[in-house]
C-alpha positions in Angstrom: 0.0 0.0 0.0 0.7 3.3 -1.0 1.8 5.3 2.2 2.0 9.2 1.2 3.2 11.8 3.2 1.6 14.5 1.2 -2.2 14.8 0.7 -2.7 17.9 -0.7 -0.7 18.1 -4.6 -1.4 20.6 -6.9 -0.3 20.1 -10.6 -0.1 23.1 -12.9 0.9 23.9 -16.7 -1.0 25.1 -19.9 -3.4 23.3 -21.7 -1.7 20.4 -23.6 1.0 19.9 -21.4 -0.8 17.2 -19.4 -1.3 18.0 -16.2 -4.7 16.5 -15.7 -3.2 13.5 -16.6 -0.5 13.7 -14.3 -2.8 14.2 -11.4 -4.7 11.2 -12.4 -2.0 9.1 -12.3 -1.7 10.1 -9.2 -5.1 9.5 -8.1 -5.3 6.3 -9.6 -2.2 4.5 -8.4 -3.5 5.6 -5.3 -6.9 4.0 -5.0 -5.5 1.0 -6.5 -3.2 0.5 -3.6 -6.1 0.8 -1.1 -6.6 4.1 -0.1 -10.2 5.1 -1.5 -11.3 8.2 -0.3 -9.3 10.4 -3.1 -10.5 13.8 -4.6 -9.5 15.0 -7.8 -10.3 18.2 -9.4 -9.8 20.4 -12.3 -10.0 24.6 -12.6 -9.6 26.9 -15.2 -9.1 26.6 -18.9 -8.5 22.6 -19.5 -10.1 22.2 -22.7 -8.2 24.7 -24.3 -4.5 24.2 -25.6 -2.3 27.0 -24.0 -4.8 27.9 -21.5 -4.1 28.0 -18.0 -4.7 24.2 -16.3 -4.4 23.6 -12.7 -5.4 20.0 -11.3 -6.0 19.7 -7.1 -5.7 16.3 -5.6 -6.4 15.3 -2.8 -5.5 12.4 -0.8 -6.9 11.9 2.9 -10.3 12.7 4.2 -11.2 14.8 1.6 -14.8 15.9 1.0 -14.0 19.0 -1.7 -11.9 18.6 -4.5 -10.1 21.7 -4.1 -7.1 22.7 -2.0 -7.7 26.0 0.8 -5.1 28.7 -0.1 -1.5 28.1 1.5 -2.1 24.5 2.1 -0.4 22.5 -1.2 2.1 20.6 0.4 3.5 19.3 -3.4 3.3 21.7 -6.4 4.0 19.8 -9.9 4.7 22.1 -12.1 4.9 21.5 -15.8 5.4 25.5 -16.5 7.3 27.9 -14.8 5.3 31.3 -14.6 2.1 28.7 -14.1 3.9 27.4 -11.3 5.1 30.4 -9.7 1.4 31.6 -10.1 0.0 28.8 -8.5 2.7 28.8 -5.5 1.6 32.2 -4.4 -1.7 31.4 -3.8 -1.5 27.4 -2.9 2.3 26.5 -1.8 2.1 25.9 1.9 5.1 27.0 3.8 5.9 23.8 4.4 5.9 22.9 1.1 7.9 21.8 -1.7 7.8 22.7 -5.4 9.2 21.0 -8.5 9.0 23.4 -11.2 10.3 22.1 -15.0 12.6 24.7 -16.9 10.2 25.0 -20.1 8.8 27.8 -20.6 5.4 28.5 -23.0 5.3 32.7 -23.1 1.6 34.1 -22.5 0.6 36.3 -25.5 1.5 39.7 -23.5 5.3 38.6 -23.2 4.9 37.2 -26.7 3.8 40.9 -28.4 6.3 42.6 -26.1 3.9 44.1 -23.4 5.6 42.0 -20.3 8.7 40.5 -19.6 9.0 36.2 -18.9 10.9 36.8 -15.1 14.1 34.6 -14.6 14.2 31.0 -13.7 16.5 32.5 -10.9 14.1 35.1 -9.7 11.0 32.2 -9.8 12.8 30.2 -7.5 13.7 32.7 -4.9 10.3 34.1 -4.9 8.7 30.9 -4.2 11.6 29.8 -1.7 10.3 33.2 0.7 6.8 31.0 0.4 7.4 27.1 0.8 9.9 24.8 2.0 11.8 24.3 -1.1 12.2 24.1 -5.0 13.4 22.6 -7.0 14.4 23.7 -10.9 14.0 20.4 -13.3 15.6 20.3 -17.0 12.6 18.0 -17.9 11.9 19.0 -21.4 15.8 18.4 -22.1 15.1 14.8 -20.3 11.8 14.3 -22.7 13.4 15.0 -25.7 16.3 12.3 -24.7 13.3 9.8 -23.8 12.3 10.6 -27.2 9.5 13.5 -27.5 9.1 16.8 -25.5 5.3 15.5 -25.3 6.7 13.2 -22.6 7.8 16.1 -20.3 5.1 15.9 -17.4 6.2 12.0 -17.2 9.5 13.2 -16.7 8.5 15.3 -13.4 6.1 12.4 -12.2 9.4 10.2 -12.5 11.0 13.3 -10.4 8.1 13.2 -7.8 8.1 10.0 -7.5 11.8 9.6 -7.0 11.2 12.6 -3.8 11.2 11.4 -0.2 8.6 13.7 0.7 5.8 11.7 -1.5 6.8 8.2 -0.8 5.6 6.5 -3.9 5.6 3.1 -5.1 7.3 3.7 -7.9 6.5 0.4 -10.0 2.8 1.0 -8.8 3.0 4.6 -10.5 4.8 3.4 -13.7 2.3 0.7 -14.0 -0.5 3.3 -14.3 1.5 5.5 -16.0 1.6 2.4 -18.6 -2.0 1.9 -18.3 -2.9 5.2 -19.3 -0.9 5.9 -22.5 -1.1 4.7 -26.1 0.6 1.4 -26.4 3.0 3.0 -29.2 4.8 5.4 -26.7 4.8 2.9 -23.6 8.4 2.4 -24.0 9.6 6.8 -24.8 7.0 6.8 -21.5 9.0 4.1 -19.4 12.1 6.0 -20.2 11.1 9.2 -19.4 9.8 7.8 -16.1 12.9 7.0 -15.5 14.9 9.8 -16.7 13.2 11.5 -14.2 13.4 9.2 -11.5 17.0 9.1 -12.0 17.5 13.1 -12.4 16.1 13.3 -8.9 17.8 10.8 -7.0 21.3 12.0 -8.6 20.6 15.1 -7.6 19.6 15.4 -3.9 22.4 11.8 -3.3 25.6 13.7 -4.5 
């Protein structure tokens, strides 16, 4: 059985990054290893590519699918601005965010009416709000798994790798498996691992 030290996750991005998918992975592996009473849900623009996405899950004696402000213990995030967004008004102080390097500009920083802030300066802001982050090269580890479609793998594979969740991580993978096309179950397994890998290397040396 899954034993999770974090209940309250949030996963952010943009609309086509796959952050609803993410969170039900999460969700899933989760009831399937006996814990049942699971809440996931969904806000702002999901259905629409490059929209904002935001998924809360919930794992332990939750009766609303949503997370209070300041109490997200894990923030996935698949976008940096969408993360740092999303850690202002969710991260916990307690918390810890994993933020992937890739960023998708919003149209005013794309016609030149706003400047995309530093990775540097996204960091420390959300370090004066939570626990800790941490920056993730994940598009650089999808494309080596194969496709930059395979980047939010590559941060579950870095969550899952975290002390502070406590995953199974066969019981994730094997979702992860069950949930994507049978053509990219192997550029998925990788980047799983890539990720896994990344994180472990990381916080061990």
């Amino acid at each position: 059985m899954i034993i999770l030290k974090a209940n309250n996750i949030i996963v952010s991005g943009v609309g086509g990054q796959g952050s609803i998918l993410v969170s039900h992975i999460i969700a899933e592996t989760v009831i399937k290893c006996g814990r049942r009473n699971v809440r996931v849900g969904e806000t702002y623009g999901g259905a629409m590519r490059g929209g904002s996405v935001v998924s809360h899950v919930r794992l332990h004696n939750a009766f609303a699918p949503l997370i209070s402000e300041d109490k997200a213990e894990v923030l996935i995030a698949l976008e940096p601005l969408e993360g740092f967004r999303i850690a202002v008004k969710y991260l916990s102080p307690e918390g810890v965010a994993f933020i992937s390097d890739s960023k998708i500009l919003p149209i005013d920083v794309k016609m030149g009416c706003a400047d995309y802030p530093s990775l540097e300066y996204i960091s420390d802001c959300i370090l004066t709000l939570a626990k800790a982050v941490y920056i993730i090269p994940a598009k650089k580890l999808a494309i080596k798994a194969g496709n930059d479609k395979f980047l939010s793998i590559v941060m579950l594979g870095v969550v899952a790798a975290s002390s502070l969740l406590d995953i199974n991580e066969e019981d994730l993978l094997g979702t992860v498996i069950s949930r994507v096309p049978s053509d990219l179950v192997e550029g998925n397994k990788r980047a799983f691992k890539y990720g896994y890998d990344y994180f472990k290397n990381k916080t061990e040396n």
